[in-house]
N, C-alpha and C positions, 0 to 999 in steps of 0.2 A: 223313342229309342235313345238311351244315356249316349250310347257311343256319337250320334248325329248332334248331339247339344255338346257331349265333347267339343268337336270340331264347329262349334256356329256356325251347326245346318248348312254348314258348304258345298254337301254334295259331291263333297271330293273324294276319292277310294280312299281305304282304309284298309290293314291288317289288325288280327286277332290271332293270339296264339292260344290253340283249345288245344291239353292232352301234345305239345310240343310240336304238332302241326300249325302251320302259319294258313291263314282263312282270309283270303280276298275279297272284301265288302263293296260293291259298287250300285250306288243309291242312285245314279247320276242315269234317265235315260241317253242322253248322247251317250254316255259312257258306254252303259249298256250296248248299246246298237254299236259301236267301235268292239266291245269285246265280241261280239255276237260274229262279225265282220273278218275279226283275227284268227281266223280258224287253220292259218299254217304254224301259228307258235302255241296257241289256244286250243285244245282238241277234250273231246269228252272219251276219246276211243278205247281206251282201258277199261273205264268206269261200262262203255256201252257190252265191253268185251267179257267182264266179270260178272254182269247181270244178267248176258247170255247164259252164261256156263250157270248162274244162281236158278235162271228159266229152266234147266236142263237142255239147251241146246248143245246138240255134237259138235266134237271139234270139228269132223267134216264143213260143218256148217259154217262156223265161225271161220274158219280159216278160209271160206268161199266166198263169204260176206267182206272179207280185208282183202280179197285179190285182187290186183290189178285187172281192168277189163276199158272197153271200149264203150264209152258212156253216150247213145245213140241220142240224149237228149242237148247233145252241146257241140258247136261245130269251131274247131281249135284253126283254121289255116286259111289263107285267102282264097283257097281253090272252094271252099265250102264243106272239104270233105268232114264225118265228121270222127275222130280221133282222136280225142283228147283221154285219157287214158287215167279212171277214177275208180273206185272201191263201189261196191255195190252198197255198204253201208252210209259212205259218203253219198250215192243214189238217192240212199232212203232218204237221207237226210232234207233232201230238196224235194222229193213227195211230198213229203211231210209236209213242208212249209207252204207248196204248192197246192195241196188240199185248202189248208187255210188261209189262201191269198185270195182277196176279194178281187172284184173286175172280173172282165175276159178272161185274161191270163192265169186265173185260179180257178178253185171251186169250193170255196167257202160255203156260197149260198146253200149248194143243195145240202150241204148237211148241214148247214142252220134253217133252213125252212123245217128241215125235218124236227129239230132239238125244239124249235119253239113250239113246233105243231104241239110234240107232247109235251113240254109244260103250262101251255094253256089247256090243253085238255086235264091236267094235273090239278090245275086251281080250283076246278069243278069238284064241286064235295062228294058229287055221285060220283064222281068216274074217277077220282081220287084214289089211290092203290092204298087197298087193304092194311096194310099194317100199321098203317097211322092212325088210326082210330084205337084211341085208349078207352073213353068211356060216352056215352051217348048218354046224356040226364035227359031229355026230354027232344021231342019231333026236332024243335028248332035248335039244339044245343049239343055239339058236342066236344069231346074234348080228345084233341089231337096230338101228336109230337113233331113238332117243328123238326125235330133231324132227322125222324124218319119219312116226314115228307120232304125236304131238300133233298135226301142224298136217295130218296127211292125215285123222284122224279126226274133228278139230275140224271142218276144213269141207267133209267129206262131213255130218255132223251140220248141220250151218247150212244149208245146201244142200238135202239132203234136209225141214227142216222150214219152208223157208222157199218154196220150187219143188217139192216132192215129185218124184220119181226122174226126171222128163219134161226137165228143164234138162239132167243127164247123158246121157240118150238123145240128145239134140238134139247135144251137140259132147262126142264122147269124151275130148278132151284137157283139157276146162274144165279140172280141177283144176293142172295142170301149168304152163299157161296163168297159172293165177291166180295160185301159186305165184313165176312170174317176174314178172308185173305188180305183184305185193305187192311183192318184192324188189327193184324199180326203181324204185317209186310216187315217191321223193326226189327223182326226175328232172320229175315230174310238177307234184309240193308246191313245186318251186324254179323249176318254168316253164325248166327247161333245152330247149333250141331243137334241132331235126334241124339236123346227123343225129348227136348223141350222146345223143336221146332216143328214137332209131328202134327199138329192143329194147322197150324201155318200151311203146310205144305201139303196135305189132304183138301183144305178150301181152296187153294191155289189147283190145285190138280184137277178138280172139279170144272172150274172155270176153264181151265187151258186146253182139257180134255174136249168142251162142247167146241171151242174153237178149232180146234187140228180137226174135226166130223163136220165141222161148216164147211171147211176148205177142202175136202173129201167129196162133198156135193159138186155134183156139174153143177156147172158156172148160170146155166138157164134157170136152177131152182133158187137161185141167190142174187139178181138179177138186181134187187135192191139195193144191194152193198153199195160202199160210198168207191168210189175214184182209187184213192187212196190205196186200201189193200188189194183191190182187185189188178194195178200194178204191181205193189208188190208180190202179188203171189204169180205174176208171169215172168216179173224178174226174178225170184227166188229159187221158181221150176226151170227155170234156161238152164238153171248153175248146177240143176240135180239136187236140190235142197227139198225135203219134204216134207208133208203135213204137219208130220209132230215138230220138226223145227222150226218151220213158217210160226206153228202159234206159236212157237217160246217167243219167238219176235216180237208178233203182233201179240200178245197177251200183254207184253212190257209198253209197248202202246197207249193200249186199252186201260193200265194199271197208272199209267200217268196223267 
């Protein structure tokens, strides 16, 4: 990176002005973790707020997710009570993080037991998914594509530990679907207008659709789902927030 040899490899932030916005560069993990940290002057909430409304979520929704409420996971006073008074998005945000915290205190493991299960069952040539296979010269030879085995095994593995097998029952093409919605998303992030965003947004809808029909199913038939959203979707129905918005949510997730 020129800009790192700029500065001999210091490590220390940097701005860039792209198109007359100023661009915050911090290479630095401590840094990192302090920006990570600053989250009272530091916030993503606009950016989180405009890619709802990009999801198609209602304002209903957005405006429920920024409410003020009574955050049951945190105790503000020395009586114990618990009161501390936080945004349900702000909520998520500690989900989120709390999904991916190793130890006790998180629950990392069970959906990395699940992610690894299927990419060693992925490296297996037999049980290897279909579309990777370009040509077959002979019993012992064939000839594959390296990105369509990463990113097919990658998010069967995400998929699989994050929805357990029920999300691909629901819409057999998900992956294919998501596939092209990844590969258009630019269309999405730059707010490009129909109808040169209609591809985009047809793949995307596809996807978003078997999601809100997951979350549809009683809770017994899904039973695999990871931690994670199965909070979210009991914090999202408290607020009156429904299916199709829950997935704009969880799609932007899932899309990350």
């Amino acid at each position: 990176m020129m800009e790192r040899k700029y500065f001999n490899n210091s490590r220390r932030p940097f701005t860039l002005t792209l198109a007359g916005e100023k661009v915050y560069v911090v290479t630095s993990a401590s840094d990192v973790a302090d920006v990570n940290r600053n989250d009272l002057h530091l916030t993503f909430d606009q950016y989180i707020k405009d890619m709802m409304v990009a999801f198609g979520g209602t304002q209903y929704s957005i405006t429920k997710m920024w409410q003020m409420q009574v955050d049951e996971t945190m105790v503000s006073n020395s009586d114990g009570h618990k009161n501390a008074q936080r945004s349900l998005a702000h909520i998520a945000e500690d989900c989120i993080r709390r999904q991916l915290l190793p130890g006790s205190s998180g629950h990392l493991y069970e959906v990395q037991d699940k992610l690894l299960s299927t990419l060693h069952q992925n490296l297996v040539m037999a049980k290897a998914p279909s579309p990777i296979l370009h040509q077959e010269r002979a019993r012992t030879q064939r000839q594959v594509s390296l990105l369509e085995w990463t990113r097919s095994s990658l998010l069967e593995g995400a998929t699989n530990a994050f929805f357990g097998p029920k999300l691909q029952d629901l819409e057999p093409n998900l992956f294919q679907s998501f596939f092209e919605f990844d590969e258009l998303s630019w269309k999405l992030t730059y707010k490009i207008p129909a109808p040169w965003s209609n591809d985009m947004n047809a793949a995307k809808a596809t996807a978003q659709k078997a999601i809100a029909n997951y979350f549809r199913l009683p809770r017994e038939e899904r039973l695999e789902g990871c931690w994670l959203f199965a909070t979210l979707e009991d914090k999202m129905k408290a607020q009156g927030i429904d299916e199709e918005d829950i997935a704009a949510y969880v799609t932007m997730i899932y899309w990350v």
